[in-house]
C-alpha positions as CSV (number, residue, x, y, z in Angstrom):
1,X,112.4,118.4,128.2
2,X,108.4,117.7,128.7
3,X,106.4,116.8,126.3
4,X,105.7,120.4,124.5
5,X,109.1,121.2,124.2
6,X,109.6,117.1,122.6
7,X,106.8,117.9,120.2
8,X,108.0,121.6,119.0
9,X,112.1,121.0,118.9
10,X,111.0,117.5,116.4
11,X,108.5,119.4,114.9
12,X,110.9,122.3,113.6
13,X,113.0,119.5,111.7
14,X,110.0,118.3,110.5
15,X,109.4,115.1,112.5
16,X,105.5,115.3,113.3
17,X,104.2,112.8,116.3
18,X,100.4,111.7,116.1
19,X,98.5,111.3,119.5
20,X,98.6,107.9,119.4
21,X,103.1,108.0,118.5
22,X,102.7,110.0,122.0
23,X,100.5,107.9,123.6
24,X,103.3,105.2,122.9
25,X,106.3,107.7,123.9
26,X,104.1,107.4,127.7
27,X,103.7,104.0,127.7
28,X,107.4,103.8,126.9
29,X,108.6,105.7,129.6
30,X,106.5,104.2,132.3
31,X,107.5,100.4,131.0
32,X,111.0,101.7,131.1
33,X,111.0,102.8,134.5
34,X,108.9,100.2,135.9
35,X,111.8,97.7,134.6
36,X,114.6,99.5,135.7
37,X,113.3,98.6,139.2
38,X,114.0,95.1,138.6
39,X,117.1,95.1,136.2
40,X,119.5,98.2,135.0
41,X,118.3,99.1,132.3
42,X,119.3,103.3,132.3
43,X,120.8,105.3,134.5
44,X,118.4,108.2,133.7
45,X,114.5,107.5,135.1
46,X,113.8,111.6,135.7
47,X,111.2,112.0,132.4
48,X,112.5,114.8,131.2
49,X,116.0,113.7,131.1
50,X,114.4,110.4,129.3
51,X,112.8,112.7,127.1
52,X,115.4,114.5,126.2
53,X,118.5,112.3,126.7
54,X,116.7,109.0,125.1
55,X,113.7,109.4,123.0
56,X,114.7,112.8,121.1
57,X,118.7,111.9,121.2
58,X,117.4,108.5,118.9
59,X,115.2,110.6,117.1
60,X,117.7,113.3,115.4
61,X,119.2,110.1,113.7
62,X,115.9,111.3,111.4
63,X,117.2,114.8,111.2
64,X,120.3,113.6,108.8
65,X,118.5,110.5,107.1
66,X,115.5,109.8,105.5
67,X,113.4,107.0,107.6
68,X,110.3,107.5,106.1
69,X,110.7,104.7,103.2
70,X,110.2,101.3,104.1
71,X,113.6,100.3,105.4
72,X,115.2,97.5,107.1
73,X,117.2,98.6,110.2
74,X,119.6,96.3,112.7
75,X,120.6,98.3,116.3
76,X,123.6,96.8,117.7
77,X,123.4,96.8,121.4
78,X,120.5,98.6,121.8
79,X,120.4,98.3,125.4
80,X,116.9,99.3,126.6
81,X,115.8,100.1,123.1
82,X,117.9,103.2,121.8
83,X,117.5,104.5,118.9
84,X,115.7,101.8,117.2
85,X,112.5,101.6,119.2
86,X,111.9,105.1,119.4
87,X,112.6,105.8,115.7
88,X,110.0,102.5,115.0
89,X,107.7,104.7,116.9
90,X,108.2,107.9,114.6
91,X,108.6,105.7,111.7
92,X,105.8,102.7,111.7
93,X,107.1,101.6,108.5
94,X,110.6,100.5,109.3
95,X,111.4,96.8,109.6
96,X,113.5,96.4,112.8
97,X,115.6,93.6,114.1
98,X,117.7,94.2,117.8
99,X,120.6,92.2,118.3
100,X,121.9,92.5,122.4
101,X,124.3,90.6,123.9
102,X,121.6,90.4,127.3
103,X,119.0,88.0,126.9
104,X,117.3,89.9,130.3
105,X,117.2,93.4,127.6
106,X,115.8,91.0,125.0
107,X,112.8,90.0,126.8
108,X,112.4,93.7,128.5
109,X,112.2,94.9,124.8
110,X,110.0,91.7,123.5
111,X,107.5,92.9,126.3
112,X,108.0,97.0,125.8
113,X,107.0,96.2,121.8
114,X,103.8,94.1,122.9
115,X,102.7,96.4,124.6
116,X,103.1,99.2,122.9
117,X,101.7,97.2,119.8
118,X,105.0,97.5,117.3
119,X,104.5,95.0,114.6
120,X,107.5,93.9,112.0
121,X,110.1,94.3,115.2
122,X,112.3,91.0,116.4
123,X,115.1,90.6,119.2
124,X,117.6,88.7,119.2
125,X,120.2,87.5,121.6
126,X,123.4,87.4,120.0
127,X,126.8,88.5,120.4
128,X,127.3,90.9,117.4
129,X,130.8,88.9,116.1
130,X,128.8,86.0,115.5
131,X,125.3,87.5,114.3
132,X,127.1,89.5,111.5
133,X,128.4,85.7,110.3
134,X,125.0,84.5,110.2
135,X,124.3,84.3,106.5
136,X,120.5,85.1,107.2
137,X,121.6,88.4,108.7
138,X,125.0,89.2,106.9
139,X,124.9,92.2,104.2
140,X,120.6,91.9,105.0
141,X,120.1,95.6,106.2
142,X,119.6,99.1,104.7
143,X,120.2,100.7,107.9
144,X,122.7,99.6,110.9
145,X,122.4,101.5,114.0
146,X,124.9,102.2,116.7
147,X,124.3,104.2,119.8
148,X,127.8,104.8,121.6
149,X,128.7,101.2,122.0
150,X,131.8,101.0,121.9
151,X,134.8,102.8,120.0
152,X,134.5,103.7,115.9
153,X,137.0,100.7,115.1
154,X,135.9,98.4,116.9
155,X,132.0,99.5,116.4
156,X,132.5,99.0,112.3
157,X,133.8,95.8,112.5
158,X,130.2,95.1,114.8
159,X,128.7,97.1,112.1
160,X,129.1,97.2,109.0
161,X,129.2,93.3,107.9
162,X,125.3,93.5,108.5
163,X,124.9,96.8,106.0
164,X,123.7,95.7,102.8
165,X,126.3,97.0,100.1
166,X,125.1,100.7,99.1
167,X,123.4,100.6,102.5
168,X,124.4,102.4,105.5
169,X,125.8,102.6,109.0
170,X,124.7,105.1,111.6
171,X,127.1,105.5,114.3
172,X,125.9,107.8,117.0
173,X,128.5,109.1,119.4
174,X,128.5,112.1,121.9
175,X,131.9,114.0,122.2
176,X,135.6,113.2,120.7
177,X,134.2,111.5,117.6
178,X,136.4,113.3,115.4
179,X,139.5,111.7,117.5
180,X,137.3,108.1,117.4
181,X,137.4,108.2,113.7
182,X,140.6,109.4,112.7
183,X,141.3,106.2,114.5
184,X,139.0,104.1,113.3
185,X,139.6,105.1,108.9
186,X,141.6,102.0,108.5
187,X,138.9,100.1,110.3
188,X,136.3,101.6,107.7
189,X,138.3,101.4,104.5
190,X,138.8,97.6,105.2
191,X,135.2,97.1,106.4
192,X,134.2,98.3,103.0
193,X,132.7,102.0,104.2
194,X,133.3,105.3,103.3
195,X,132.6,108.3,105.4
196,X,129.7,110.4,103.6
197,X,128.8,112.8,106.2
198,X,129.9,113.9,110.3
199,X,127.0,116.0,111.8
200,X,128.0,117.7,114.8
201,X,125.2,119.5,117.1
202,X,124.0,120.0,120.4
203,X,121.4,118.5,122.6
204,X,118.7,121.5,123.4
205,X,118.4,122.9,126.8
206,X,121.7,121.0,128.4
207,X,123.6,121.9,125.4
208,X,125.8,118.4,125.7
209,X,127.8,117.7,122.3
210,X,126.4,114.6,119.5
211,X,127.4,113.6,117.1
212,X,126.1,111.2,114.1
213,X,128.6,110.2,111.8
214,X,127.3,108.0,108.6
215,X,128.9,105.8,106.7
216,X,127.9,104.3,103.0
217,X,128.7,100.6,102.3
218,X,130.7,100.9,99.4
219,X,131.7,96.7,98.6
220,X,131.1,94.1,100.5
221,X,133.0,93.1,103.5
222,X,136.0,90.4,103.7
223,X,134.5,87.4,105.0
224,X,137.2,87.1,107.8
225,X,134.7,90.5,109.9
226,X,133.2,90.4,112.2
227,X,136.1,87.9,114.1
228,X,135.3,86.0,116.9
229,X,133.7,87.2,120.2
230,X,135.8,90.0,122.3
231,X,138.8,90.1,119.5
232,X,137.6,93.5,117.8
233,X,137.9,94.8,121.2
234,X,140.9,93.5,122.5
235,X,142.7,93.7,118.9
236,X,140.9,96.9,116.4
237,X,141.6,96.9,113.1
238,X,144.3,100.2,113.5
């Protein structure tokens, strides 16, 4: 995908990039490489695969969900910045806070949003089981963001104790999603989500399969979730 093609497919859902959003989608692409050198950060450095696979994958979160109010997000193991700092790019006015389990991601993405001059964005190293206890960040967000992190059941439990109740959770997930959350319903239903909407595409050009599946806070979540570090994996709630 160059940079034409990234402009017209966001254009037709009505997502409209100013020179100066572009200018920024550059200068994130040559930070992100020039990192990667140093520490894995992404297996994909060819630009239009990063184009395609990175910046415009976070970016259809927008297609199914209105960003453009003032909003405060939380990505969950955003890794090298996916979706939030691309969708802060596209959307100046969202408030965005990154939790990673890697401090080394942390300060890649504190440099990446100094230089490409992001204001209202902070990182911080957590593990998501004890950041979603922390009563400054517990119930605080409107939007929680997940990027194929882990599975559905274990990914609410990561999830949705930071949504605000009547917020929601944004789970983004390439193929077998419907399996992931048939599996994943009790985890959801406990949480205190409902499932409001599965839209199912494909990528343009490679035609790969995504999904984003969102999910509205519907009461607040027993006090017990997140639990401690590594048990939602090893233990979902099933």
């Amino acid at each position: 995908m160059n940079i034409e093609e990234f402009t017209g497919k966001l254009g037709e859902q009505g997502v409209e990039l100013t020179p100066r959003q572009l200018e920024q989608f550059e200068k994130y692409y040559e930070i992100l490489v020039e990192w990667n050198e140093k520490m894995n950060l992404t297996a994909i450095t060819d630009k239009p695969e990063v184009y395609l696979k990175h910046f415009y994958d976070s970016l259809t979160a927008a297609f199914y969900y209105d960003f453009t109010k003032p909003l405060s997000l939380c990505d969950v193991g955003a890794g090298a910045g996916f979706p939030s700092i691309p969708l802060k790019i596209a959307f100046p006015g969202l408030n965005v806070t990154i939790v990673d389990s890697l401090n080394k991601r942390i300060t890649f993405l504190g440099h990446l949003s100094r230089e490409l001059e992001l204001d209202h964005v902070s990182f911080i190293h957590d593990r998501a089981e004890t950041f979603g206890q922390k009563r400054e960040h517990r119930e605080q967000y409107d939007v929680v963001t997940a990027r194929a992190v882990a599975r559905m059941s274990v990914l609410s439990e990561l999830c949705l104790p930071l949504v605000k109740t009547g917020g929601t959770f944004i789970a983004m997930k390439a193929a077998n999603a419907a399996e992931e959350l048939d599996q994943g319903k009790k985890a959801i239903a406990v949480l205190g989500g409902k499932v409001e909407k599965i839209h199912s595409f494909t990528l343009p050009f490679e035609e790969s399969e995504r999904n984003i599946i969102i999910i509205r806070k519907k009461k607040a979540t027993p006090k017990k979730y997140p639990r401690k570090p590594g048990v939602p994996n090893k233990t979902p709630i099933i």
